[in-house]
TIKOLTOR-948429 format. One record per residue (C-alpha): residue in three letters; x, y, z. Coordinates in steps of 0.5 Angstrom, whole numbers, plus 500, padded with zeros to 3 digits. Each point is the difference from the previous one (the first is absolute). Layout:
! residues N
+------+-----+-----+-----+
: code :   X :   Y :   Z :
+------+-----+-----+-----+
:  ALA :   X :   Y :   Z :
...
+------+-----+-----+-----+
This chain:
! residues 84
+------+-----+-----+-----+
: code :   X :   Y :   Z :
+------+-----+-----+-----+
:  UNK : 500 : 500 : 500 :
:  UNK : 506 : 505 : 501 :
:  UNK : 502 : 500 : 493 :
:  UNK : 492 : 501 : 498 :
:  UNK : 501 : 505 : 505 :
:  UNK : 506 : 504 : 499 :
:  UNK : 503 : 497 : 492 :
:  UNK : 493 : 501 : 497 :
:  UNK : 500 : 491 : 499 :
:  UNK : 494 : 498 : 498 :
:  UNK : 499 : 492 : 502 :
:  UNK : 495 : 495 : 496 :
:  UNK : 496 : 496 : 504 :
:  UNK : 499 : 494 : 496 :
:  UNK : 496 : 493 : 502 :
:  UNK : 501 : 494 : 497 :
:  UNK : 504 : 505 : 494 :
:  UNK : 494 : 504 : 500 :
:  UNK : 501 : 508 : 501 :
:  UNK : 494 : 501 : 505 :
:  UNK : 503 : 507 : 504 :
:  UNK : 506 : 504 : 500 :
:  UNK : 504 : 504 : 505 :
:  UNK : 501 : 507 : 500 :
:  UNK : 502 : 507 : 503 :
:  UNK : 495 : 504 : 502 :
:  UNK : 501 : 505 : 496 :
:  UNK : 499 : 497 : 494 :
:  UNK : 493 : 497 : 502 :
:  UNK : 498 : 506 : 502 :
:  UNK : 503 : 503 : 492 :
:  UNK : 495 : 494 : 497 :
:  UNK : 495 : 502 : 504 :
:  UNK : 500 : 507 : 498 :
:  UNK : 501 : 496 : 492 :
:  UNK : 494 : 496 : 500 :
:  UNK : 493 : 501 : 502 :
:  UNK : 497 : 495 : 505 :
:  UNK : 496 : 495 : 497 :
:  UNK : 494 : 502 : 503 :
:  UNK : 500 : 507 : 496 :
:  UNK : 502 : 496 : 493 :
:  UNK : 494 : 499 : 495 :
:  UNK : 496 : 493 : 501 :
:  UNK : 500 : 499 : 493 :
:  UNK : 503 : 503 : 494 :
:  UNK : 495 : 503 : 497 :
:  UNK : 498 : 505 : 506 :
:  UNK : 507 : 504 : 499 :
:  UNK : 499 : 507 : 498 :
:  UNK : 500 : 502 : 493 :
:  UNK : 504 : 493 : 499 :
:  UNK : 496 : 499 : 492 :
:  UNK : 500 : 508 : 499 :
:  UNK : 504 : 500 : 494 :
:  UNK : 498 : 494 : 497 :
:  UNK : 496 : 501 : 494 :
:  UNK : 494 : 497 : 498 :
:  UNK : 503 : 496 : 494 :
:  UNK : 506 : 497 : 505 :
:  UNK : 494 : 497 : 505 :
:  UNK : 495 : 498 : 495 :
:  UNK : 506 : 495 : 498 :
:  UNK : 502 : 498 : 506 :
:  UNK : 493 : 498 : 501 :
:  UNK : 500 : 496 : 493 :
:  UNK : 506 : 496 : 503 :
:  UNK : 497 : 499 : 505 :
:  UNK : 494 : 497 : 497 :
:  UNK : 504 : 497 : 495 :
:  UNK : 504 : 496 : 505 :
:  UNK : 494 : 498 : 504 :
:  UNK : 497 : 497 : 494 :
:  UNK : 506 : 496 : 498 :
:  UNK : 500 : 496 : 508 :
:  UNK : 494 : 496 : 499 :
:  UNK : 503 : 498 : 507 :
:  UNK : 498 : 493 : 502 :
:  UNK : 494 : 495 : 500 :
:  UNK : 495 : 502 : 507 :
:  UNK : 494 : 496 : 501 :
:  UNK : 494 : 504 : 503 :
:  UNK : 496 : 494 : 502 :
:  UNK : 494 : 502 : 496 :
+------+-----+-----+-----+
């Protein structure tokens, strides 16, 4: 923890090879902190964001759709029984 503390290390935690925490001075959490809203004031959906579709054009999302609906109807999926 001293050379988190006064080198600025950052340490890894990993469990069974896997990052699951990192160990790191104050400062920087608080810096990221400061960078990165909490997940509670981030959008529940993408759609939600502000002005996020604002400068696409008509014609752009028209074709977003056929692609859309053309991908959709080249997936006929699988067999379901409905039992009727």
């Amino acid at each position: 923890m001293a050379e988190v503390e006064h080198k600025g290390q950052h340490i890894l935690i990993e469990r069974r090879g896997i990052p699951i925490a990192a160990l790191v001075s104050v400062e920087d959490l608080e810096r990221l902190e400061a960078e990165v809203p909490a997940s509670s004031d981030l959008p529940l959906d993408s759609l939600e964001i502000e002005g996020a579709w604002e400068d696409v054009g008509d014609a752009v999302i028209d074709a977003m759709v056929d692609v859309i609906y053309k991908a959709r109807d080249a997936n006929t999926g699988r067999d379901v029984d409905l039992g009727l």
